[in-house]
C-alpha positions in Angstrom: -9.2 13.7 -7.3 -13.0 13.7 -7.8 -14.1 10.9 -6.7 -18.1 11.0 -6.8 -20.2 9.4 -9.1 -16.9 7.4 -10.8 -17.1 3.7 -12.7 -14.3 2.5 -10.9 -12.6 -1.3 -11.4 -10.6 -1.8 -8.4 -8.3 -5.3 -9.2 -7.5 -7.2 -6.0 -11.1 -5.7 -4.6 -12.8 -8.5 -3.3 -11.7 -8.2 0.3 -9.5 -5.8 2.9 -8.3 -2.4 2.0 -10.3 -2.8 -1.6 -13.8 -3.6 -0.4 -13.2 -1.0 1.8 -12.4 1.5 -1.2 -15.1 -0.2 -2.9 -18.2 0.4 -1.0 -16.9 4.2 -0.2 -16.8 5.0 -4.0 -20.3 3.2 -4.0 -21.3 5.7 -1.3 -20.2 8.5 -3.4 -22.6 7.6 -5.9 -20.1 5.7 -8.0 -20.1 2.3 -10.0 -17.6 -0.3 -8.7 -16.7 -3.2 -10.1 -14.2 -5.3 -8.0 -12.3 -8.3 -9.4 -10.2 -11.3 -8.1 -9.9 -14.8 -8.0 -12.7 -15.5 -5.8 -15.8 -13.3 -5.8 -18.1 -15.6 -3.9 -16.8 -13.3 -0.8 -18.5 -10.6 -1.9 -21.7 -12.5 -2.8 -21.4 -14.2 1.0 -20.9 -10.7 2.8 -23.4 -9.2 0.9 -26.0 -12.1 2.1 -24.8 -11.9 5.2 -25.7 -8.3 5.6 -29.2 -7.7 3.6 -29.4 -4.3 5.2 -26.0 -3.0 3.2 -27.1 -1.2 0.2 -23.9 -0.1 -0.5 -22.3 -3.9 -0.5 -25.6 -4.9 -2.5 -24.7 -2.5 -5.6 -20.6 -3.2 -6.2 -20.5 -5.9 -9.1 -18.0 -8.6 -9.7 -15.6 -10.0 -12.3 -13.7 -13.2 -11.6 -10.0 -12.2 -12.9 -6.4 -13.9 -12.3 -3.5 -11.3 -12.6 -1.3 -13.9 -12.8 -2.8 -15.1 -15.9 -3.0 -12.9 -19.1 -5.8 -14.7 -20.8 -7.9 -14.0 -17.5 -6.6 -10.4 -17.1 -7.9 -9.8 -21.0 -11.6 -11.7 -20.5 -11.9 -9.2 -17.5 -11.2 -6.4 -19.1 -13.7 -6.8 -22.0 -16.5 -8.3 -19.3 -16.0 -5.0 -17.7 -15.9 -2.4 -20.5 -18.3 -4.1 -22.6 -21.1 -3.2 -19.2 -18.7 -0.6 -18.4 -17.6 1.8 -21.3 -17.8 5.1 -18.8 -14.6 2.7 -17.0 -13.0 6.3 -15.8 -10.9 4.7 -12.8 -8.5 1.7 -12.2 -7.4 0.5 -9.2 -4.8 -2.3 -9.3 -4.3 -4.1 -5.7 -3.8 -7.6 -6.2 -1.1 -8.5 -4.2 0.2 -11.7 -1.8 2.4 -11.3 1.5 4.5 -14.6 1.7 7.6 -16.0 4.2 11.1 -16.1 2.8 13.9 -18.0 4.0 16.7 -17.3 1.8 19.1 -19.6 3.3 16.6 -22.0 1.7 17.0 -21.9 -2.3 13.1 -23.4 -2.6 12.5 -19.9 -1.4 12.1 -18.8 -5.3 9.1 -20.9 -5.4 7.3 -17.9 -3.3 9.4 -15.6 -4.9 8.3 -16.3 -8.0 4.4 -16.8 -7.1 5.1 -12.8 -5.3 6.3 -10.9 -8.3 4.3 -12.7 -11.1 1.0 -11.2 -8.7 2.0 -8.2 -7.4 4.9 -6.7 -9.8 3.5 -8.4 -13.0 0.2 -8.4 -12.4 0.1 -5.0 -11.9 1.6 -4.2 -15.0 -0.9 -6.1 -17.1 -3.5 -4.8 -15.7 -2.5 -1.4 -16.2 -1.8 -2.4 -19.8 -5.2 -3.9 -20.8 -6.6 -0.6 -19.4 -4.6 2.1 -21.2 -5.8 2.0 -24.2 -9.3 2.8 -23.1 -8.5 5.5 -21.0 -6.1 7.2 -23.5 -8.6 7.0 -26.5 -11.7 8.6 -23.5 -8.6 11.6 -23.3 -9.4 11.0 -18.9 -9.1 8.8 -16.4 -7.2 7.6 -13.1 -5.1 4.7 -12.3 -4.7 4.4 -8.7 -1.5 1.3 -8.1 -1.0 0.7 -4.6 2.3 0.0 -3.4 2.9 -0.1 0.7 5.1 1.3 3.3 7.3 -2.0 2.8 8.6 -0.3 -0.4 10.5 2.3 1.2 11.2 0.2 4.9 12.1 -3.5 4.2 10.6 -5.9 6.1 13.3 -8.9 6.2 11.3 -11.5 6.6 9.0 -10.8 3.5 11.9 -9.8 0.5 10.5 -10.3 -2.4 7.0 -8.6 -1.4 9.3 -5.8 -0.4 10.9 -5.8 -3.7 7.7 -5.9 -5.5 6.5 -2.9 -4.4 9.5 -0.9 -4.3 9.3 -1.9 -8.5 5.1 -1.2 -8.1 6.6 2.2 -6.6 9.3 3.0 -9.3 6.9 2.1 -12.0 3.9 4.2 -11.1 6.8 7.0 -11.4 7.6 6.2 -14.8 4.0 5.5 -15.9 3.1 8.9 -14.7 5.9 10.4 -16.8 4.9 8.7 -19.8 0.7 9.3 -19.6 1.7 13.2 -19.0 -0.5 15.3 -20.9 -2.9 12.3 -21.9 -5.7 13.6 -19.3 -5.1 10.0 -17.4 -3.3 10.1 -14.2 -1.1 8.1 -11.9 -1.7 8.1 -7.9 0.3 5.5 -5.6 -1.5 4.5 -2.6 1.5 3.6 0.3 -0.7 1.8 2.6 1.2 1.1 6.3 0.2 -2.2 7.8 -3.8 -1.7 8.1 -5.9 -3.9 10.2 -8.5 -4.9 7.3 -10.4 -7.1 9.9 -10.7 -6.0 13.6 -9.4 -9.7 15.0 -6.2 -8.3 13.2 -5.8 -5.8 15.7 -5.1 -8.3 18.3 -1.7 -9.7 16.2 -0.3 -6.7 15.6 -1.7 -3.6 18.1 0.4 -1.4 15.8 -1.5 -1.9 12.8 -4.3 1.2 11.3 -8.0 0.2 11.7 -9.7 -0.3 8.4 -12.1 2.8 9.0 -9.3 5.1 9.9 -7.4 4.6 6.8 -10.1 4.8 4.3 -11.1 8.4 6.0 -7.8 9.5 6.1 -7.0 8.1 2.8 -10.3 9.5 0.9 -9.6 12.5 2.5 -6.2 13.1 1.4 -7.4 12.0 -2.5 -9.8 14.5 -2.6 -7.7 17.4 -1.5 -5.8 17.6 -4.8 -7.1 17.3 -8.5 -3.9 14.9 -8.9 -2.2 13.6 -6.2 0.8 11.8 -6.4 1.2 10.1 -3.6 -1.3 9.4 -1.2 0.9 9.2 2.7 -1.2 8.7 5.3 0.8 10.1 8.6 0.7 6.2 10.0 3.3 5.9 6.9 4.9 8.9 7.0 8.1 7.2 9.0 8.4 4.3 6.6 8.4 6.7 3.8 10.9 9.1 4.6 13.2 7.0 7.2 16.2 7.3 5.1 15.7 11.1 4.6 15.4 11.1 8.5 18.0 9.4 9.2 15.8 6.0 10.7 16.3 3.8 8.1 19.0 1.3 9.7 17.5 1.5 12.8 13.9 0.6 12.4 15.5 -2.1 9.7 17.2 -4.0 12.3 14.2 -3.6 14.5 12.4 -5.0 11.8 14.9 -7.8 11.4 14.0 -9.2 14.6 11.1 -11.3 13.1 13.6 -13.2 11.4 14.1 -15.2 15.1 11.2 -17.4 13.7 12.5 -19.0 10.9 13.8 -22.3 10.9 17.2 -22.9 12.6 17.8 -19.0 13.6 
């Protein structure tokens, strides 16, 4: 994938593993417009560091993917500045607790797949249409290693990106021979701030992923998936044969739940 000089909308881009994305593509000479529920983090970093010309350039749209309405005002703020829009990221997503002994688990259930199952969808939706009638474009959806590797303790994020996964399939299948293309980004846990680092050592710096990640999209006009190796074992552990293993190892965070 090219990925100089694009006018990219990256969804869920307002902190972690999008600003990131963001201010590469600005570096490439791109256009980035990054949306979520609160962009005053973006205007606070960027005042924060007066030196960063790359943070000074990325724009912002305020945009709720839980909320249709907000998802359609976004759009049209965006295109209407933006009619060149030749790349979509959709990221918005939230990683909550589950006890499902408790039935007012659903609560977070709910909240989980109406952001990062249906939200992707509609934002992927209010954008096709543009990008079919240009004849080019990307979507980039970004699912996560969690997809393929459960974590137990997080179920419903887990089944909303396994469904973010399965649907980027289909939506590739479908846009075939449109010009616009599908890539799924399968993050592994990534350490978006370095104090992350110190809760879970395991966990990819910010930096590394985004070279490795940038590095792996530009290889190939239209990648599929983008694997970085730090995933590669959550990706292919049934294949290999890990699956049950690193599941129950997995499990083990379930010790902090109430009562267990």
């Amino acid at each position: 994938m090219d990925i100089s000089s694009r006018t990219a909308w990256i969804v869920g881009g307002t902190s972690g593993i999008g600003l990131g994305l963001a201010r590469r593509l600005v570096a490439e000479g791109g256009t980035v417009i990054v949306g979520g529920r609160d962009t005053s983090k973006v205007a606070a970093l960027a005042a924060a560091h007066p030196d960063d010309a790359d943070l000074a350039r990325i724009e912002t749209v305020e945009i709720d993917v839980a909320d249709p309405a907000s998802i359609a005002r976004a759009r049209d703020e965006v295109l209407t500045a933006h009619p060149d829009l030749d790349l979509v990221v959709t990221m918005s997503g939230v990683m909550l607790i589950e006890d499902l002994r408790d039935p007012a688990h659903v609560d977070a259930a709910e909240a989980t797949v109406a952001v990062n199952l249906l939200g992707t969808i509609r934002v992927i939706d209010a954008v096709t249409p543009h990008l079919l009638a240009r004849g080019a474009g990307d979507i980039v959806t970004v699912s996560s290693g969690i997809a393929f590797l459960p974590f137990p303790l997080m179920p419903t994020y887990a089944a909303t990106k396994a469904g973010v996964h399965a649907y980027s399939e289909a939506l590739r299948a479908q846009l075939a021979g449109t010009g616009v293309n599908v890539t799924e980004l399968v993050p592994p846990s990534v350490a978006t701030v370095p104090e992350a680092l110190e809760l879970n050592p395991a966990a990819l710096p910010l930096d590394d992923y985004l070279d490795e990640t940038l590095a792996l999209l530009a290889s190939e006009p239209t990648p599929r998936e983008i694997l970085v190796q730090k995933v590669q074992m959550h990706r292919w552990a049934e294949r290999d044969g890990s699956y049950d293993e690193l599941v129950a190892a997995r499990s083990a965070a379930l010790a902090s739940l109430p009562g267990r």
